[in-house]
C-alpha positions as CSV (number, residue, x, y, z in Angstrom):
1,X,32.8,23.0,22.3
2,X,30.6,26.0,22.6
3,X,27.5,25.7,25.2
4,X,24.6,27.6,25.0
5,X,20.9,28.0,24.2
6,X,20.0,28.4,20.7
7,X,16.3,28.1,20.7
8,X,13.5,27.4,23.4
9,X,10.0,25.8,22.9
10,X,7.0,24.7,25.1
11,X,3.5,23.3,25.6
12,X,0.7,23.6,27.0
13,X,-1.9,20.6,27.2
14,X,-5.0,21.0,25.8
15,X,-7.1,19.8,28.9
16,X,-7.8,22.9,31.4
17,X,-9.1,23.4,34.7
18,X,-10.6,26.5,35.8
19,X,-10.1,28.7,38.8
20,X,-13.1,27.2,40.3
21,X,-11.8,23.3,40.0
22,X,-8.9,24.9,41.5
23,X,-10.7,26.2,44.2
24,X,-12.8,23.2,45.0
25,X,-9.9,20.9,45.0
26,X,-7.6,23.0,47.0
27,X,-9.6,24.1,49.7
28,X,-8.6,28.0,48.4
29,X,-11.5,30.0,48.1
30,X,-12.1,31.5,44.8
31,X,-11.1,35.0,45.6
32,X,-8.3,34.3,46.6
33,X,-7.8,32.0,43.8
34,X,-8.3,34.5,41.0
35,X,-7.6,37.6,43.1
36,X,-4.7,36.9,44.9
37,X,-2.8,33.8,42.7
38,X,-4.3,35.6,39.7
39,X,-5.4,32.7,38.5
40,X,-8.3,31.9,35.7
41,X,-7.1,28.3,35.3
42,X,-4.3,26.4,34.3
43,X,-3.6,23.7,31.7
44,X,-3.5,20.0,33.1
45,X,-2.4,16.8,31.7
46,X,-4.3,14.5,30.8
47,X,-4.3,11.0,32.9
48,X,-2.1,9.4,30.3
49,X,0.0,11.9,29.5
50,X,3.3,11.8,31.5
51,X,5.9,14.7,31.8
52,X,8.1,12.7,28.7
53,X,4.7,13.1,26.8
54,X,5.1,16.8,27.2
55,X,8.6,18.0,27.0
56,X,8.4,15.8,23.4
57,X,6.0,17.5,22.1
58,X,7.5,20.5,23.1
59,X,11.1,19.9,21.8
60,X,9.5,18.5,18.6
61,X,9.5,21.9,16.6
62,X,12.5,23.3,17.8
63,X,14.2,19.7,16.1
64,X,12.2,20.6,13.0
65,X,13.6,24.4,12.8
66,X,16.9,23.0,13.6
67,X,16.7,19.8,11.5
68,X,18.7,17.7,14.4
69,X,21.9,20.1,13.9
70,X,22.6,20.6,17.0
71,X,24.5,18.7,19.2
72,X,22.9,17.4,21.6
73,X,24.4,17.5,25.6
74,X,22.9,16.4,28.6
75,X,23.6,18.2,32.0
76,X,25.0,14.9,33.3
77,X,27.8,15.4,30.4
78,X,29.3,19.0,31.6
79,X,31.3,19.4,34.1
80,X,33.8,22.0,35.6
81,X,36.7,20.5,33.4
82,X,35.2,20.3,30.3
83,X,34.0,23.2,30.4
84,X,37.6,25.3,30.7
């Protein structure tokens, strides 16, 4: 078996919070914020969205453009031996 990556995908949520919110929330001042982090705001999930929520959505194209072809293996499957 051949390992490697074949294709990559990702999302953003829609919600966003701006450098401001950032600001406010973190104690950070703004400056410093948008000046030093180089920050203008990030993308946020929402409350009921949960991390399985996002990497689905993300993965959900890359099984349309590969129609489910690929085998699928988990890091927990790979080990040393298998691998030589």
């Amino acid at each position: 078996m051949s390992v490697g990556i074949v294709d990559v995908g990702a999302y953003s949520p829609a919600q966003i919070q701006t450098a401001e919110e950032i600001a406010v929330l973190s104690g950070i001042p703004l400056g410093v914020v948008r000046d030093r982090f180089g920050l203008t705001g990030m993308h946020i999930a929402a409350p009921d969205e949960h991390a399985l929520h996002l990497a689905a959505k993300a993965a959900a194209p890359l099984l349309e453009r590969h129609g489910g072809k690929q085998e699928i293996v988990f890091p927990s499957d790979l080990s040393t031996a298998k691998l030589k």
